[in-house]
TORLUM-646048 format. One record per residue (C-alpha): residue number from 1; x, z, y. Coordinates in Angstrom, 1 decimal, m for minus. Example, Ala and Ser with C-alpha at 12.3 -4.5 7.8 and 13.67 -1.06 7.14 Angstrom:
BEGIN
pos/x/z/y
1/12.3/7.8/m4.5
2/13.7/7.1/m1.1
END
This chain:
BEGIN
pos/x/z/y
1/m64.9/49.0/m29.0
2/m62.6/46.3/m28.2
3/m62.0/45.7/m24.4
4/m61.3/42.2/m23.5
5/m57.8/43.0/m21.9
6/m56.8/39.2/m22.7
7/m59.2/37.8/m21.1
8/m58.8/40.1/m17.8
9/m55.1/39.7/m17.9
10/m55.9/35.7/m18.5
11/m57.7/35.7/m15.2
12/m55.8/37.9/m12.8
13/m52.5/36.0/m13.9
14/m55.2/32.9/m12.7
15/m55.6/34.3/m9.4
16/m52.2/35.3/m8.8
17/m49.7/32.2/m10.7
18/m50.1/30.4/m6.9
19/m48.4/33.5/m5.6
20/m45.1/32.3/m7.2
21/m42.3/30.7/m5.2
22/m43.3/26.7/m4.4
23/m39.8/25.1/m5.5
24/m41.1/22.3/m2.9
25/m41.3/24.5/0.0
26/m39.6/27.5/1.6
27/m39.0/30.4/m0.3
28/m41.3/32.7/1.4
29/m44.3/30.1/0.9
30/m47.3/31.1/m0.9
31/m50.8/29.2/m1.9
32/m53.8/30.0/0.1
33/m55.2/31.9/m3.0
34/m53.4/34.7/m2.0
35/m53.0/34.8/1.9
36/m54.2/37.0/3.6
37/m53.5/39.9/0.9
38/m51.4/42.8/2.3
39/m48.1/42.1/0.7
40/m47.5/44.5/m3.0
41/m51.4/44.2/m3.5
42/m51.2/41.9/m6.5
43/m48.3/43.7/m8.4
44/m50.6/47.4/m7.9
45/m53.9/45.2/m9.5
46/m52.2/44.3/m12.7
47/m50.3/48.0/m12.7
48/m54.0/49.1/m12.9
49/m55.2/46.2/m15.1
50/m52.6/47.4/m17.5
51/m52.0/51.0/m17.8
52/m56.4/50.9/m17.6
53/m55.9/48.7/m20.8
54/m53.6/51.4/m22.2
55/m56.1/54.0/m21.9
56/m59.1/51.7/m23.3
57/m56.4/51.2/m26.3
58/m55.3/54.5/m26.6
59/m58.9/56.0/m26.5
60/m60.1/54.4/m29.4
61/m57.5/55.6/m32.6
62/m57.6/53.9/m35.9
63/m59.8/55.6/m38.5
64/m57.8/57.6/m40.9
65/m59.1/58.3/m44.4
66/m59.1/62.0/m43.6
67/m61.1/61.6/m40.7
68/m63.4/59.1/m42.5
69/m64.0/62.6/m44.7
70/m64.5/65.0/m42.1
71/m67.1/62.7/m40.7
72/m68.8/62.3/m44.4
73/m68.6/66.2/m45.0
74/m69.8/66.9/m41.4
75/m72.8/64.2/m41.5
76/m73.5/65.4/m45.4
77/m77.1/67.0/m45.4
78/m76.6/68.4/m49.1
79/m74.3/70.7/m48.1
80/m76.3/72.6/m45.9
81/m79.2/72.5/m48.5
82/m76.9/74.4/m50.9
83/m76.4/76.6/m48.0
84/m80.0/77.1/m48.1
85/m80.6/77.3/m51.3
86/m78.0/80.5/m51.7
87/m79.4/82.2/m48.9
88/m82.9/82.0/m50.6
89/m81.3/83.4/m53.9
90/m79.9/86.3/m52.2
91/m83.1/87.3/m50.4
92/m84.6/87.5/m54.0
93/m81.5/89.5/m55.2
94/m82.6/91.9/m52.2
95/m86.4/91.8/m53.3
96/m85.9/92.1/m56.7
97/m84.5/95.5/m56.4
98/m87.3/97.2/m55.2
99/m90.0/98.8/m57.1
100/m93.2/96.8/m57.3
101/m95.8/97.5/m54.1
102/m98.7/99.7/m54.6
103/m101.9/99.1/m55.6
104/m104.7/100.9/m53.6
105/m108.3/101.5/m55.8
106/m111.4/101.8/m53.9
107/m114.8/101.9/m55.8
108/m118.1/103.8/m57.0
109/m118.5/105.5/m60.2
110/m121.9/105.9/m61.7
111/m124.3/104.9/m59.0
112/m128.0/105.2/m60.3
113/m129.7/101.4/m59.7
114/m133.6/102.7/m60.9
115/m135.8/106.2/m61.0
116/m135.8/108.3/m58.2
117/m132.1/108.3/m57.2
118/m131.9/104.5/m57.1
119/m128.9/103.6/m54.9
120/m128.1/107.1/m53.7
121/m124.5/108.2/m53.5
122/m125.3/111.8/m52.8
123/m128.5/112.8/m54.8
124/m126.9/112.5/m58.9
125/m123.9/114.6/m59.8
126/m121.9/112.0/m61.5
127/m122.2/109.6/m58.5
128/m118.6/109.3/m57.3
129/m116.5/107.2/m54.2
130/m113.1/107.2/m55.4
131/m110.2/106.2/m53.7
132/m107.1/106.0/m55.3
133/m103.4/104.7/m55.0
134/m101.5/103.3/m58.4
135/m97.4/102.9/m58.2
136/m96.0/100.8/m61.1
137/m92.5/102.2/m62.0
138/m90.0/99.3/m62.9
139/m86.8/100.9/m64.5
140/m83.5/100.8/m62.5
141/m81.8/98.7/m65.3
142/m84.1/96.1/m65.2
143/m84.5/95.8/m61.6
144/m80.7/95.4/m61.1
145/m80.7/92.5/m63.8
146/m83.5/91.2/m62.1
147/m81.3/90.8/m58.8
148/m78.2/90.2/m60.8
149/m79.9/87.0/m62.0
150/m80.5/85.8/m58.2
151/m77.2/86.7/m57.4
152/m75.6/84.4/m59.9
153/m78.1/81.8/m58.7
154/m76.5/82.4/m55.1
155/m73.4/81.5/m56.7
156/m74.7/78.5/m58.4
157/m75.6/77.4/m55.1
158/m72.1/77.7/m53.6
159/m70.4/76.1/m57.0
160/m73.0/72.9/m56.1
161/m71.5/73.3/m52.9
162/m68.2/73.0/m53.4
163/m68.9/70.3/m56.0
164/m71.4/68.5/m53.4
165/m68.1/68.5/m50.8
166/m65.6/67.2/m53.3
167/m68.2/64.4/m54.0
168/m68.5/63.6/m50.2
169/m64.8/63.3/m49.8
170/m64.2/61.1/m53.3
171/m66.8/58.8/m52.4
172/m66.0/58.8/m48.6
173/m62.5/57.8/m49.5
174/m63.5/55.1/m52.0
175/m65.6/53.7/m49.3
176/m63.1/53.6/m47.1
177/m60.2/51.9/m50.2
178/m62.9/49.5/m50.8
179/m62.7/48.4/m46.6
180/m59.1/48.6/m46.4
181/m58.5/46.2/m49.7
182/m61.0/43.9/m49.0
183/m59.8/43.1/m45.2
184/m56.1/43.0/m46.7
185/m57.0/40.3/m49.0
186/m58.9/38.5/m46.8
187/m55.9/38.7/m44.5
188/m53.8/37.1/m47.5
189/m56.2/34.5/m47.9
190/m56.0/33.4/m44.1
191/m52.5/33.3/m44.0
192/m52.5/31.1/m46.9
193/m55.5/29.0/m45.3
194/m52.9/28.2/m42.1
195/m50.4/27.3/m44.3
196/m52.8/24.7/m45.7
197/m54.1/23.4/m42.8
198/m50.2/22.3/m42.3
199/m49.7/21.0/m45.7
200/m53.1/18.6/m44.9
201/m51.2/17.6/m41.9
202/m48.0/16.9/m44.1
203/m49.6/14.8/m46.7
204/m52.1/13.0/m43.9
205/m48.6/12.2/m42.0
206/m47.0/11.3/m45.3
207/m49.8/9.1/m46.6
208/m50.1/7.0/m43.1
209/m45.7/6.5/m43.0
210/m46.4/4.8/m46.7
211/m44.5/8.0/m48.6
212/m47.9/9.7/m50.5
213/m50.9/8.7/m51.9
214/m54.7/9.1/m50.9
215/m54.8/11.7/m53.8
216/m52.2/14.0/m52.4
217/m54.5/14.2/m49.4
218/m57.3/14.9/m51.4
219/m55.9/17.5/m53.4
220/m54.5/18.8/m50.5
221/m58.1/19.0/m48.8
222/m59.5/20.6/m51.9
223/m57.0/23.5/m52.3
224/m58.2/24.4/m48.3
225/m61.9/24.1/m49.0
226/m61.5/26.7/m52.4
227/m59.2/28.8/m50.0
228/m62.6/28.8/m47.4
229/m64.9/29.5/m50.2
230/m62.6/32.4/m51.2
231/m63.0/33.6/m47.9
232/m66.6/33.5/m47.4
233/m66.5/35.6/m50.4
234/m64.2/38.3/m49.0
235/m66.1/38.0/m45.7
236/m69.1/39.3/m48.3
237/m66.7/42.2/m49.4
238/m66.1/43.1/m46.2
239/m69.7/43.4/m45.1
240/m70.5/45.6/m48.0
241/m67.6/47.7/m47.5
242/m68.8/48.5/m44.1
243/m72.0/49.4/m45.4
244/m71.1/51.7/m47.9
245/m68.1/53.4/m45.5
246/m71.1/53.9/m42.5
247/m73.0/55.3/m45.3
248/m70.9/58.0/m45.7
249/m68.9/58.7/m42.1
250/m71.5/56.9/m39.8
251/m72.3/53.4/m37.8
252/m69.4/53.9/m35.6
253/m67.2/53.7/m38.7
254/m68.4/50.1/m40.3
255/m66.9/48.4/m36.9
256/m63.7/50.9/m36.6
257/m60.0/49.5/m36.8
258/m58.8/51.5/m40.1
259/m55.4/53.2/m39.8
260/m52.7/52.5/m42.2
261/m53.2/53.7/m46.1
262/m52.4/56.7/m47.3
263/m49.7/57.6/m49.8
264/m50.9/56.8/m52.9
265/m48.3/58.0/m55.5
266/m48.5/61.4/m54.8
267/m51.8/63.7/m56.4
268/m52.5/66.9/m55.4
269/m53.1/67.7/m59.7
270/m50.8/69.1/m61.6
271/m50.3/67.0/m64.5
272/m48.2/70.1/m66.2
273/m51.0/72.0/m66.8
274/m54.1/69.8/m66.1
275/m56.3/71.9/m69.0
276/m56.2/75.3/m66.8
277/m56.8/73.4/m63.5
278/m59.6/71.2/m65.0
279/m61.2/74.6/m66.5
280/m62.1/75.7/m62.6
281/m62.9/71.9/m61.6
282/m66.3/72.1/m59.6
283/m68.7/70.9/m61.8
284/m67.5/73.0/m64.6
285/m68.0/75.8/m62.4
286/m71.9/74.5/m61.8
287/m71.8/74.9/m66.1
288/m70.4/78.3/m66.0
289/m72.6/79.9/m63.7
290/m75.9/78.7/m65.6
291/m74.0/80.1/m68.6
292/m73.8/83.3/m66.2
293/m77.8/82.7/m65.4
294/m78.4/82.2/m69.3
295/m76.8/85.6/m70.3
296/m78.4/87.6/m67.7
297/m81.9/86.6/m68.3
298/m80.9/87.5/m72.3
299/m79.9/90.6/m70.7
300/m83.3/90.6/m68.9
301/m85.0/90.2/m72.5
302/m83.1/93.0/m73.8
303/m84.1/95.5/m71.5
304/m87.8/94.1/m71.5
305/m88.1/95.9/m75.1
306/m88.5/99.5/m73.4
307/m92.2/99.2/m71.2
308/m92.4/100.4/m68.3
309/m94.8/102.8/m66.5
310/m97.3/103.7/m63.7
311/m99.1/106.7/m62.1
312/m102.0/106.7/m60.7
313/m103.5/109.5/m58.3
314/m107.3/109.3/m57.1
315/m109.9/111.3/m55.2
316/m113.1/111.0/m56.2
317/m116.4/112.4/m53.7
318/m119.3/113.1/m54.7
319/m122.5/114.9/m52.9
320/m122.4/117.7/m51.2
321/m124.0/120.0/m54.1
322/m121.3/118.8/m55.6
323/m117.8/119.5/m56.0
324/m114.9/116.9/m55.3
325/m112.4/115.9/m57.9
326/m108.7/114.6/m58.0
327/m108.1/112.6/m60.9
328/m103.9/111.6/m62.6
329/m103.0/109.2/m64.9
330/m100.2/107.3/m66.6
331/m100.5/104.3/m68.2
332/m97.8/102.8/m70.7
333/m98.0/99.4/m72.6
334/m97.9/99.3/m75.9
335/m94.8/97.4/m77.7
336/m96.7/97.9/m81.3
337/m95.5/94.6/m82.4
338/m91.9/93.9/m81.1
339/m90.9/91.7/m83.6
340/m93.5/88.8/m83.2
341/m92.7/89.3/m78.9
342/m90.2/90.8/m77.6
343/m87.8/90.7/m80.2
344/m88.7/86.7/m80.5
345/m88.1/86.3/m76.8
346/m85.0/88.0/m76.6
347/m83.9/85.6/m79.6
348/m85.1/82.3/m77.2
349/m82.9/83.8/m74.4
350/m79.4/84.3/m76.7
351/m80.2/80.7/m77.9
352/m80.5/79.0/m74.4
353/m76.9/81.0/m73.7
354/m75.4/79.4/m76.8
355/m76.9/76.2/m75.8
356/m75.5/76.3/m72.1
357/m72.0/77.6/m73.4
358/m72.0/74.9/m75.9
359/m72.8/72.0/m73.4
360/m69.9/73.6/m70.7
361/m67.3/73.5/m73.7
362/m68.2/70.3/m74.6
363/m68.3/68.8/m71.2
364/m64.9/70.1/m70.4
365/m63.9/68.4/m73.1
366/m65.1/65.3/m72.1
367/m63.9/66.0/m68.5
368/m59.8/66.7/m69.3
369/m60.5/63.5/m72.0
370/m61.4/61.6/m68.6
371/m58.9/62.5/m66.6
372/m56.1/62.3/m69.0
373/m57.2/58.9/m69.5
374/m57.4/58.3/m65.4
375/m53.8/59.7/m65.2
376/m52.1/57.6/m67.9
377/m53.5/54.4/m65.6
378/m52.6/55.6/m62.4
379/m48.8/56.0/m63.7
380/m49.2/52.9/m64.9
381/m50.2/51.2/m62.1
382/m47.6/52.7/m60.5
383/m45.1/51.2/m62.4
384/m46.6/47.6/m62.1
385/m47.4/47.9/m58.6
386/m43.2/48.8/m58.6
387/m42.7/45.3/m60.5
388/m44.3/43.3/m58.6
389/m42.8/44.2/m55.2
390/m39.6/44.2/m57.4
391/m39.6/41.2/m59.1
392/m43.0/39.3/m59.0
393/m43.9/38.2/m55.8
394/m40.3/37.6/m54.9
395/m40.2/35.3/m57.5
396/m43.6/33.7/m56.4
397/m42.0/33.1/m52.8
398/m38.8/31.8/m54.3
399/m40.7/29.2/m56.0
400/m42.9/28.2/m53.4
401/m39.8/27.6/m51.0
402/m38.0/25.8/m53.3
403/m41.3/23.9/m54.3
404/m41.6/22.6/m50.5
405/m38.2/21.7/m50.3
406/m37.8/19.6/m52.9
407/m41.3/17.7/m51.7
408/m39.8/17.6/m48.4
409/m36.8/16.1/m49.8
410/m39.2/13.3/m51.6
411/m38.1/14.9/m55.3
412/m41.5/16.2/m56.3
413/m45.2/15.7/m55.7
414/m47.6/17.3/m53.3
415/m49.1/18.6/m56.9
416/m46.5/20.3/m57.7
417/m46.2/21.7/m54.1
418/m49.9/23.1/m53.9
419/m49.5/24.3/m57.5
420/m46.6/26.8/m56.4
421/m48.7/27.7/m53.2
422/m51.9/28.6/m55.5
423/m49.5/30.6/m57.8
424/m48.2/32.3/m55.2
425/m51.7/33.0/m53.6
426/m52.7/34.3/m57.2
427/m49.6/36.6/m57.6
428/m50.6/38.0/m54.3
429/m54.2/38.8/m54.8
430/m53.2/40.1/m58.1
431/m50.9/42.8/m56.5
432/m53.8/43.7/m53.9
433/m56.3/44.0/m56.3
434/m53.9/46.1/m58.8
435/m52.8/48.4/m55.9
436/m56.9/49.0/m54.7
437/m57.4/49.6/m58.3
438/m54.5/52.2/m58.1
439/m55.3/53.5/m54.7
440/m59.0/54.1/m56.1
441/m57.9/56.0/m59.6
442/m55.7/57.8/m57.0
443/m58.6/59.2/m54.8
444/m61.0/59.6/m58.1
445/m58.0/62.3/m59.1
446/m56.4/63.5/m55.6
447/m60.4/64.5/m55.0
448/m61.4/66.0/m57.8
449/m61.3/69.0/m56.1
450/m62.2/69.3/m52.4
451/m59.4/68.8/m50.3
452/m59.7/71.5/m47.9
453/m61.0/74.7/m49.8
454/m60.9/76.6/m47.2
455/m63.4/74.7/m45.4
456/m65.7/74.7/m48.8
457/m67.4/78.1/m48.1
458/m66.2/78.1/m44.1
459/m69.9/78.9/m44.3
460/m70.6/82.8/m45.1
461/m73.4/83.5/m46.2
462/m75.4/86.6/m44.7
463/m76.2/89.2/m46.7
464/m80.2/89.8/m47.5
465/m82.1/90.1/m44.5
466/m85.8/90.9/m44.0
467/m88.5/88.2/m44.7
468/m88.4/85.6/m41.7
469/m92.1/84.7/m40.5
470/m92.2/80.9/m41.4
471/m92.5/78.5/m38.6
END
């Protein structure tokens, strides 16, 4: 927050200015404000007045675009449901692996419902109670594609992840560009609004000594009011800007003091070989793993063509005239017609892998297209961002001085003189807005991938656990 030093400092130096030597009176006289104080009382006060201002000051440090990220990755909720969402995969992995459960068979075979046995489980020899148990036997390959399938969802989960966190941190430091640029040209705009306010004063002075005319002053006038309304709009910027940064890093970072920019001409890419680095960018990682998922379940298909089987084991009871019996089976699908099922199946599976495979290759495509493209106009605005601290704005200035001293020196019109002033306004707004446009295809590129990998998976994942009881 901002502490009201001025206005503390204002008010002890209030208190205390009768303290000062009376040139009227002895040396050693001071006002009746102060008498009475032990003597070295007011110098401890503003000691403590200002080194308690120094902490205040020093407590509260400008927000940093790094630490705008950290808040936005920290605050993120997406990343933790990825988290989630991995964790769940691997459980499956862990259940997938085991053969199905048991099924227990309880029942009554042949129970007589009319004559002289109705309803009697003890009386007729082919009455039976059976009990029974019935294991289904999934093969080994299959059940280890089975999990290998949620294993390679796991690590879908973590590749959303890290694409989720690169995301965060790009549009975290966009946020906090869009802040920055939008205070610095309002800051443009109300230096040139002072300068106005004086040149109203010069043509008003001017007009009433009989050296302008009422249209200078009007002009004059009419250049401040635009300079107002091109506030009022930057005031607008600002808001939203404040919005979308406490979107991202949180309400205490709309009202923060932002810390100086960051180096913009400097990208973490290697231009050199920007294909291979783009080929492992996070969202062609998300592409590669469902490719990964695709080929698995085509895998999955594959082994589907051999059936599986179960055994069955039951003890049947009948009365006692009669003897018990113990009854094994096995029981094995049929695959008569493979070519209409499983073999079609199987076919759907290899085409959804070509289809995924085709969309990654194609979307890589698109993405090192992109980026080429974003490169080409971050050098470039490089270069004119160069030019105009080189050679533009210095001109702009040179004409505006030169503009005001030839008006000053009655050899040109305050037309002329606002004219340079709006140029010069115009050059530098142009330079702001080309360096946010840089400073935003920089952070689009510097944070294409996360900036601290590390920190990316800082979360590992458990291995399978048993089933939780659900809250």
């Amino acid at each position: 927050m901002d502490f009201p030093v001025s206005k503390v400092a204002a008010r002890i130096a209030a208190t205390i200015k009768f303290a000062r030597p009376c040139p009227f009176g002895a040396p050693g006289h001071t006002s009746n404000a102060i008498r009475g104080f032990p003597r070295g009382i007011v110098p401890a006060v503003l000691a403590c007045a200002v080194a308690f201002s120094g902490t205040v000051f020093g407590s509260e440090a400008p927000l940093t675009l790094a630490e705008a990220q950290r808040r936005a990755v920290e605050r993120s909720r997406q990343i933790p449901a990825q988290n989630s969402a991995a964790i769940a995969s691997r459980e499956m992995a862990a259940a997938a692996r085991q053969l199905p459960d048991p099924v227990l068979k309880l029942g009554i075979d042949n129970l007589p419902v009319n004559g002289p046995d109705q309803f009697s489980l003890t009386n007729d020899f082919m009455t039976m109670r059976r009990i029974g148990v019935m294991q289904e036997f999934t093969r080994s390959e299959k059940r280890q594609l089975r999990a290998q399938r949620f294993e390679r969802e796991a690590e879908k989960s973590l590749a959303d992840k890290t694409a989720t966190v690169a995301t965060v941190q790009r549009e975290a430091a966009l946020a906090w560009l869009d802040r920055y640029y939008a205070e610095a040209m309002a800051a443009v705009l109300a230096q040139q609004a002072k300068e106005a306010k004086l040149e109203i004063i010069a043509t008003e002075g001017a007009y009433r000594a009989g050296r302008g005319n009422q249209a200078d002053v009007i002009a004059a006038h009419s250049a401040a009011v635009g300079l107002e309304d091109q506030a009022s709009e930057f005031d607008r910027r600002i808001r939203t800007a404040k919005t979308a940064l406490a979107r991202w890093a949180g309400s205490e970072a709309a009202d923060a003091q932002l810390a100086d920019k960051p180096a913009i001409d400097i990208i973490r890419l290697d231009t050199g070989s920007l294909d291979t680095e783009l080929a492992h960018h996070p969202q062609i990682a998300v592409l590669r793993k469902q490719e990964e998922i695709a080929t698995t379940e085509a895998r999955i298909a594959r082994a589907d063509k051999k059936a599986d089987w179960s055994l069955e084991v039951m003890y049947s009871q009948r009365g006692p005239a009669y003897s018990n019996m113990v009854s094994v089976g096995v029981s094995i699908p049929l695959q008569w017609d493979q070519k209409k099922r499983q073999d079609r199946e199987l076919a759907s599976k290899l085409a959804v892998a070509d289809q995924v495979r085709a969309e990654r290759e194609e979307a890589l495509r698109a993405h090192i297209a992109e980026v080429h493209a974003m490169v080409v106009e971050w050098e470039s605005g490089r270069e004119r961002l160069a030019r105009y601290e080189r050679e533009i704005i210095p001109l702009a200035k040179e004409r505006t001085r030169s503009t005001l001293a030839a008006y000053q020196g009655g050899k040109t019109s305050v037309t002329e003189l606002l004219m340079g002033r709006r140029n010069e306004i115009e050059v530098r707004m142009q330079a702001v807005r080309l360096e946010m446009e840089t400073a935003r295809l920089w952070a689009q590129l510097n944070f294409l991938f996360p900036a601290d990998d590390a920190a990316t998976h800082a979360d590992i994942l458990p291995a399978a656990t048993p089933a939780r009881e659900p809250k």
